[in-house]
C-alpha positions, -999 to 999 in steps of 0.1 A, spaced: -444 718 727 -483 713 734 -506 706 703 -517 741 692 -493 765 709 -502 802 710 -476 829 706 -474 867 708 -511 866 723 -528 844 702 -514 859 672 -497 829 660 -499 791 665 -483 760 658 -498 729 649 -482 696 647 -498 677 613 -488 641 602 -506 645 568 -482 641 538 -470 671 524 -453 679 491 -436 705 474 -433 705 434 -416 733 419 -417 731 382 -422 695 383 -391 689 405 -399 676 440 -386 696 465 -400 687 501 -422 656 511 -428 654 545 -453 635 567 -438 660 595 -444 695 592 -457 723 618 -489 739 604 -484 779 615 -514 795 616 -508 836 616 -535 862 626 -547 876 589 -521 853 566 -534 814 556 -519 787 568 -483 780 563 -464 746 566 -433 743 579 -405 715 566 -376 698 585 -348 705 565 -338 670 563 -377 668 543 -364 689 518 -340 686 489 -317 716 498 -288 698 475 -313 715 446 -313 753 464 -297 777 466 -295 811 489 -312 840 473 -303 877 481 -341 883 495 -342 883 533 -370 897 559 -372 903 589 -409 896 611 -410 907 647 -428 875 656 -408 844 639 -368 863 631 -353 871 600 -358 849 569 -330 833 543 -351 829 508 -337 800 488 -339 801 448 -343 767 420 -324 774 395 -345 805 377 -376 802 398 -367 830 427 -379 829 459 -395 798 460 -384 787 495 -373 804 529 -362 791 565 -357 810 597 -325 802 604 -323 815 638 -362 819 648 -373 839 679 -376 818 710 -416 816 711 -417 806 673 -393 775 681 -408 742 675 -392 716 690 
């Protein structure tokens, strides 16, 4: 996928970033990545996206919370122990949100 590919008219992009990226929940690391896809959304901040083998799903679990957005598909939240929500993935993402 080219550096900085726009989807749905410009409305979202992907970015490719090689900068080191960690996630800490309660003190517990959860992700560390030097891998992730910067998605830049129209009227949101920026959001990074993990490879799942970057994160430590062993430590989460599915929540009931799910969405749907008619841009990327539906998303699966993932809970750490109490702390809800703190995770999601789009498990089966709409072809133009793919990164591959």
């Amino acid at each position: 996928m080219p550096q900085g590919q726009k989807m749905q008219n410009a409305r979202i992009t992907l970015h490719p970033s090689k900068q080191r990226m960690q996630v800490q929940v309660d003190g517990i690391l959860l992700a560390d990545s030097t891998n992730t896809r910067e998605l830049r959304e129209q009227g949101y901040p920026p959001r990074h996206y993990f490879p799942r083998e970057d994160v430590r799903m062993d430590l989460l679990t599915v929540s009931e919370t799910t969405i749907y957005c008619p841009f990327k598909g539906r998303a699966v939240y993932f809970s750490l122990g109490e702390s809800r929500d703190v995770a999601w993935s789009y498990e089966e993402p709409i072809e133009l949100s793919r990164v591959g």
